[in-house]
N, C-alpha and C positions, 0 to 999 in steps of 0.2 A: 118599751123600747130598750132594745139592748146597749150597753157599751163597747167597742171595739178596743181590745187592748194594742195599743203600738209600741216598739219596742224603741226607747229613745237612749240614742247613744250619749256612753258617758262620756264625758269631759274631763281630760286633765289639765289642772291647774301649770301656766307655763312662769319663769322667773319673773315674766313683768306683770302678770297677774293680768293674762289673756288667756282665754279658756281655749283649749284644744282638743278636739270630737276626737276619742282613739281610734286607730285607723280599724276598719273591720277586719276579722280574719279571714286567713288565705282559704281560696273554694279548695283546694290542695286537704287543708286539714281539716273534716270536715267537725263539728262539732261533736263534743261526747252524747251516747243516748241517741246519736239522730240513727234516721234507719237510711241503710246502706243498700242499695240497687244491687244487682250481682251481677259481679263483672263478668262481659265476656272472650276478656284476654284468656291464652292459655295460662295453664297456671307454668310458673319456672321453672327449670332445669333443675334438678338436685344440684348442691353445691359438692366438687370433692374434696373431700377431707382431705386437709392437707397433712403431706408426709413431715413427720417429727423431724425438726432440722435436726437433731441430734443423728438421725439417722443418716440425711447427707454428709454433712461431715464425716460420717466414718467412711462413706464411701468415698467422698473426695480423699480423706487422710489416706486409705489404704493404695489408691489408683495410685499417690503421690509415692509412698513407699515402692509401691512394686517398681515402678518407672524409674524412682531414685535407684535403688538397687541395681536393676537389670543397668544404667548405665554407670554406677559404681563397678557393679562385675566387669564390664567391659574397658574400662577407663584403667581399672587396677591391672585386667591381664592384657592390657594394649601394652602397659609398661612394662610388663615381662619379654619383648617381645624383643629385647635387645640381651636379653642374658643367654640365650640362644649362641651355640655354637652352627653356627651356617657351614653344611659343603654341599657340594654340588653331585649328586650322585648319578644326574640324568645328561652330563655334561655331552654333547655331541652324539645323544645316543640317537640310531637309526632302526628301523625296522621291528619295531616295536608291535609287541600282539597288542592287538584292537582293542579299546577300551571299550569295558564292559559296564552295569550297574552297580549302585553302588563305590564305595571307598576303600582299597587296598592300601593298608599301611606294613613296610615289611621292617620287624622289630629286631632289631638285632642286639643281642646282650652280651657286653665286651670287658674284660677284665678292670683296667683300671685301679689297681688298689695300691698305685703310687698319692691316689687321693686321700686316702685314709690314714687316719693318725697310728703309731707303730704300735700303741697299746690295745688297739681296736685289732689291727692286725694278726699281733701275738693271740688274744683274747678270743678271735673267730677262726683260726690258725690259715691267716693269708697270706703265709711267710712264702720268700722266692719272690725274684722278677718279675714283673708284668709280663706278660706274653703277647699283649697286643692282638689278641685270638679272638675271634665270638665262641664263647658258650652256647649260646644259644640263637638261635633262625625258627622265627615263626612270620607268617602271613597271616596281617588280623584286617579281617572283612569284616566293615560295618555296611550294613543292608543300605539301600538308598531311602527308604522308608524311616530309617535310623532306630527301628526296632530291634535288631537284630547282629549281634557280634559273632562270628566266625571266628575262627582260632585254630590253623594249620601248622604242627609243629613239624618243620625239619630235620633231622637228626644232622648232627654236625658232624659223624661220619658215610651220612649218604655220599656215593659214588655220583658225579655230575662231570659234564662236559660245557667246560667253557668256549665260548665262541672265541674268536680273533681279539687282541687287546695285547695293548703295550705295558711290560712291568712297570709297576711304578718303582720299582728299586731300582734296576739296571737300567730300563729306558726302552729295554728289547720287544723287538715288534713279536708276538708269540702267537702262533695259530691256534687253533681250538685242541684240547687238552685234556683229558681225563683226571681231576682229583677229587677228595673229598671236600665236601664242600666248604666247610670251617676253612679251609687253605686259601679261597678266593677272597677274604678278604687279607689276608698277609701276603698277600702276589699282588691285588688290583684295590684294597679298600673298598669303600663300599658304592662305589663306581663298578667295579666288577664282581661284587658279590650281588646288585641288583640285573648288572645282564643275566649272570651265570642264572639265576631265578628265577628270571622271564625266560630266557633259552631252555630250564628242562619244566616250566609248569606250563608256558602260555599265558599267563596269566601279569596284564598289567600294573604295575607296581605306580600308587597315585604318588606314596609319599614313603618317605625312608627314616626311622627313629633308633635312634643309636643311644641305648640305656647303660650306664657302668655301673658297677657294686655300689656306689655312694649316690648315684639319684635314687636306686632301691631300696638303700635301707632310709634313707631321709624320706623317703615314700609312704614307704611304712609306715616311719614314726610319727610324720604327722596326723593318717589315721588313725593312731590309739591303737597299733597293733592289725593282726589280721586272725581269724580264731579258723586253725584247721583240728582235724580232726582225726585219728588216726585209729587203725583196729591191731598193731602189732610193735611192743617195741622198736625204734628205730635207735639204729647207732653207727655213727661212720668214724672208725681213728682219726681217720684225714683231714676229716672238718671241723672234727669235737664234735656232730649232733650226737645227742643221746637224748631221746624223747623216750618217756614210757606209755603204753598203748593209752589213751584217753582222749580228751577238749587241752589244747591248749591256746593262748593266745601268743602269739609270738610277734616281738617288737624285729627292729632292723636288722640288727646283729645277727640273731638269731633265726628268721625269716631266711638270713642269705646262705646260714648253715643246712638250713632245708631244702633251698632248693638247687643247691650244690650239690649236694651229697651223691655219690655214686656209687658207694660202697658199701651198701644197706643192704643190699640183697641181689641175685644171681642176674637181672636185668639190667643192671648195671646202666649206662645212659639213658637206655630204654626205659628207665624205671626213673630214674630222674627226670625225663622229660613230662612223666604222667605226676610225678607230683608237682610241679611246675604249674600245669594246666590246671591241677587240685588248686593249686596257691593263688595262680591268677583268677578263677570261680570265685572262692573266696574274697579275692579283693574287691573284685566289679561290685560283689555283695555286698562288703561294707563301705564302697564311696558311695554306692545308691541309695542305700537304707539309713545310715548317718546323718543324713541332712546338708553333709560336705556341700550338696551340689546346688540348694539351695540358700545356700548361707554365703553372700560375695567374696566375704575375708576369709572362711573358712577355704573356697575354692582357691583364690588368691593365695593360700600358704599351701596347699596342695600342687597349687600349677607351680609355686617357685621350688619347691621339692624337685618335682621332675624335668621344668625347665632350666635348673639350675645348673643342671650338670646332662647336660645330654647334648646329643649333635643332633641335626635335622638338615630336611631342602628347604631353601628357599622359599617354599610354598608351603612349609606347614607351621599356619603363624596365629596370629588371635581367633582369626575369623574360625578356622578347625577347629580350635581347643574348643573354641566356646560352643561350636558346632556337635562336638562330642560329647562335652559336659549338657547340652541338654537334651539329645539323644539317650544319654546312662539315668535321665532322670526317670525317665517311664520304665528303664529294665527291671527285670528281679531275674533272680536264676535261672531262671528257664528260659531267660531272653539270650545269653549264651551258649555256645556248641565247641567241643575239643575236640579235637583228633591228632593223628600223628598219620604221615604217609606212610598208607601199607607197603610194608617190607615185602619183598618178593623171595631176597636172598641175602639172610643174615653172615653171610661171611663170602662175600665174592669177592678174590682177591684180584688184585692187580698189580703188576710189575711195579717196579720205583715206588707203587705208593702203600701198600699191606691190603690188612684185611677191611675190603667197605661193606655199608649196606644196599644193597642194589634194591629199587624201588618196585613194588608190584608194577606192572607200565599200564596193566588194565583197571584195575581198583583205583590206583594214586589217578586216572585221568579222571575218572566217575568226582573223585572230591574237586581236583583243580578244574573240571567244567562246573561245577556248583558256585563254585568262586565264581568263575565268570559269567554264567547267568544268575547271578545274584540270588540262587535258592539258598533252603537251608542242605546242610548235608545230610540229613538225616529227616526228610520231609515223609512229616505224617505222622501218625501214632506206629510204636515200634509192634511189632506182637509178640508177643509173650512167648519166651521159650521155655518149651516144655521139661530142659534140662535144668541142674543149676549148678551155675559156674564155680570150678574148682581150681586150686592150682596144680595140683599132679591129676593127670591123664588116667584112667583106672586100670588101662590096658597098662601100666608101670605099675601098677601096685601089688606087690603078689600077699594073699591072703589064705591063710588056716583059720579055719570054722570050726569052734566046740559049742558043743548044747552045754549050755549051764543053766538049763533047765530043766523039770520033772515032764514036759510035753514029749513024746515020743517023734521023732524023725523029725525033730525043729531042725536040729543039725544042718540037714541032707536040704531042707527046704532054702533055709540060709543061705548055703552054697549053691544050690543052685539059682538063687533069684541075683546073688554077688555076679554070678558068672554072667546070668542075662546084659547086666546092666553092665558087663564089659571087664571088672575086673578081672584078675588069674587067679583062680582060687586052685586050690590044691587038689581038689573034686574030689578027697579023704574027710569026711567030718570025722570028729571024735568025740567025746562023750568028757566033758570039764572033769576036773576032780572036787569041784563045788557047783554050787548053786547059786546062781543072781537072777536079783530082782530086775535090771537093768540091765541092758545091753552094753559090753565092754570092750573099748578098741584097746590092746596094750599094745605099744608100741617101741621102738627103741628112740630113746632124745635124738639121733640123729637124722632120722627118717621124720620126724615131727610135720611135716609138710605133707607126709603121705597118710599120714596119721588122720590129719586134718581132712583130707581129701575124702578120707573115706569113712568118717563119720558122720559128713554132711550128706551121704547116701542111706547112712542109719540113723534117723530123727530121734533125740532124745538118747542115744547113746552117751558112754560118760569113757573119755581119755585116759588113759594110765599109760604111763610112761614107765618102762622096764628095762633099765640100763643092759645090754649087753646083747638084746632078745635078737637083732639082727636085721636083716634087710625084709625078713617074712612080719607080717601085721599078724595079731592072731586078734580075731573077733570070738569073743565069748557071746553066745545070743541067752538074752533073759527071754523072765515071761513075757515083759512088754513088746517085744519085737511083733509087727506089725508089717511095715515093707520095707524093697528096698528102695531107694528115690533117686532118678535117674540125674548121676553128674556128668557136666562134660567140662574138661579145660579147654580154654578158647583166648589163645596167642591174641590179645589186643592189637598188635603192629600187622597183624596177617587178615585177620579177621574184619569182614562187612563192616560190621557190628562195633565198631572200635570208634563211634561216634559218641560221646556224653556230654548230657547237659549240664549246665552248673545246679542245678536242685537237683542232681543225681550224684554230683562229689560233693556236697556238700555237709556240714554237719546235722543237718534235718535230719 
């Protein structure tokens, strides 16, 4: 007979020395070694790994910075918002063209160099009276999208007619008036330098910025300068610029020397207004690319540069500035367009007032309907002209053709592919009394321009300058001559084509 083993529980000994049975264990934890049933729960969920708090925290840290900032930016240029000089340019106005897409700001740039200290003066040669005059009238259209800046310059001797309006000197009630435009703000300020605007564009004017020589150069200088670019010495007596052709950077001073200047070259206004538009490209470039506009303090010494010294409406206040600053964040060059209103007639005079510029009426509308339906001016890829653009016309350049070559009838060929391509050639080749390896434009130093003009029709030609030689070019053709390459000069202020973007003035 077998024995049965029972398993008897053990006993712990208690303080009074009464034995206590240990309690059995939980059915919960089953013994080790026992055999285990298979369960038929599902089995569980993966657990997910949890995200490294190191890494929330950055996210929380950064969400906190961006949110501190964006309302530091905002807090810091709310308080600018009192350094502002307020007028009223829209005071009682009626019959106003139709607002369109988009933000029309119309810029106006006014002497003021009673601000300026007298050594800065003498130094940028700002000597004379204030004039209390705009230099400068442009219409700068940012797109509604806020992709997109426009940039229409006025010349400040276009011919305009102003509507009815009372002087502000005498008081007198004056009907509508033929002057140049630059006069509408020393007759009406800029109460009537915004009708006169809207009266000959159509075009509704949202907000009015009135810039002087000392929010420009303080502009400047808080960017670190503005870097243009240049392909031809410049020098003007009147202002002191004297740049040599290169890259330079130009701080305040010197910036307002540049885009003064009018006495650089035969353009004269016309030609300072294009580097103007050079200079403005270049700015938008370096507030965008800088990081200005992402950096609070940085924008904050920026907005007090320009709001520090300029007039405005009533309505162009924090909420704009900060509206535009981050609009310019997304631009790059090509997110701006220049133009100047096509001229129709570079000297139309007019009694009591001289010589104006009267505006093309058909081209200058093509831009000011662009403004108002909020296109670009220049919508689309351009195409490619098969010319390339010169400064003398070829039909002015008169040219004598020598072979200075051992090729027989290069001569005759020369002249006649010059004449295809429009020049006056002499339709006499002659025969050089040398021999070049390269094609030779000699030229006289004062004709330099024509010079220019007409080497860029012969590729790889080499310049010489021959004091005395006269108003005729003489082209010596080498071996390498090859063609001629059709140029054509093409009037900017007259011309379609007289649209460019900022990555097309620019130093790129």
């Amino acid at each position: 007979m077998g024995l049965r083993c029972s398993r008897i529980p053990h006993v712990r000994p208690t303080p009074g020395g009464v034995p206590l049975p240990t309690p059995p264990r939980s059915p919960a934890q089953p013994q080790r070694y026992a055999y285990r049933r298979p369960s038929r729960r599902p089995p569980p969920p993966p657990v997910r790994r949890k995200r490294p708090r190191w890494a929330m925290r950055a996210v929380i840290t950064v969400s906190v910075v961006v949110l501190a900032a964006a309302g530091i930016g905002h807090s810091l240029v709310t308080s600018l918002d009192s350094d502002i000089d307020r007028v009223d340019p829209f005071k009682d106005m009626k019959n106003r063209p139709r607002a369109g897409h988009g933000m029309n700001v119309l810029l106006v740039g006014t002497d003021g160099r009673e601000k300026i200290s007298l050594a800065e003066r003498r130094r940028y040669r700002l000597g004379g009276a204030p004039c209390h005059c705009t230099d400068t009238i442009m219409i700068v259209h940012i797109s509604a999208d806020r992709e997109r800046a426009s940039v229409v310059s006025l010349p400040r001797d276009s011919y305009v007619e102003t509507p009815p309006h009372i002087d502000r000197n005498t008081g007198k009630q004056h009907a509508g008036h033929p002057l140049k435009i630059n006069a509408a703000y020393a007759e009406g300020g800029p109460q009537l330098t915004v009708r006169t605007v809207e009266h000959m564009t159509r075009v509704k004017i949202d907000h009015y910025l009135e810039v002087d020589f000392t929010s420009f150069m303080k502009t400047v200088d808080v960017l670190g300068g503005v870097r243009i670019c240049i392909a031809e010495p410049l020098k003007d007596i009147y202002t002191g610029l004297d740049l040599p052709a290169g890259t330079h950077s130009l701080r305040g001073g010197a910036a307002l020397q540049y885009v003064r200047s009018r006495h650089v070259d035969v353009d004269s206004d016309l030609g300072r207004m294009k580097r103007q538009q050079r200079f403005l490209a270049a700015l938008v470039d370096r507030a965008s690319s800088s990081g200005v506009l992402l950096n609070p303090l940085r924008f904050r010494d920026v907005a007090r540069a320009v709001l520090g010294s300029v007039r405005a409406d009533r309505g162009f206040g924090t909420n704009e500035l900060l509206g535009l600053g981050r609009a310019m964040r997304n631009f790059s060059p090509s997110s701006s367009e220049f133009t100047t209103v096509p001229v129709g007639d570079m000297g139309y005079v007019v009694k009591g007032i001289g010589s104006t510029l009267k505006w093309d009426p058909v081209r200058s509308e093509r831009i000011f309907e662009a403004l108002r339906d909020d296109r670009p001016l220049s919508a689309g890829p351009r195409p490619r002209s098969p010319f390339t653009p010169v400064d003398v016309a070829p039909q002015q350049i008169r040219v004598q053709v020598e072979n200075g070559s051992t090729t027989s009838g290069l001569g005759r060929r020369v002249d006649v592919a010059l004449a295809a391509a429009g020049f006056r050639t002499t339709g006499r080749p002659v025969t050089a009394d040398h021999t070049v390896k390269r094609t030779v434009v000699a030229h006289d130093p004062r004709w330099d321009r024509s010079a220019k003009s007409l080497a860029a029709a012969l590729p790889g030609s080499e310049l010489r300058a021959v004091p005395g030689l006269g108003p005729t070019l003489k082209v010596i053709a080498g071996a390498d001559f090859h063609q001629v390459r059709k140029v054509r000069a093409e009037d900017p202020y007259r011309a379609e084509s007289g649209v460019v973007r900022g990555d097309e003035v620019g130093c790129s």
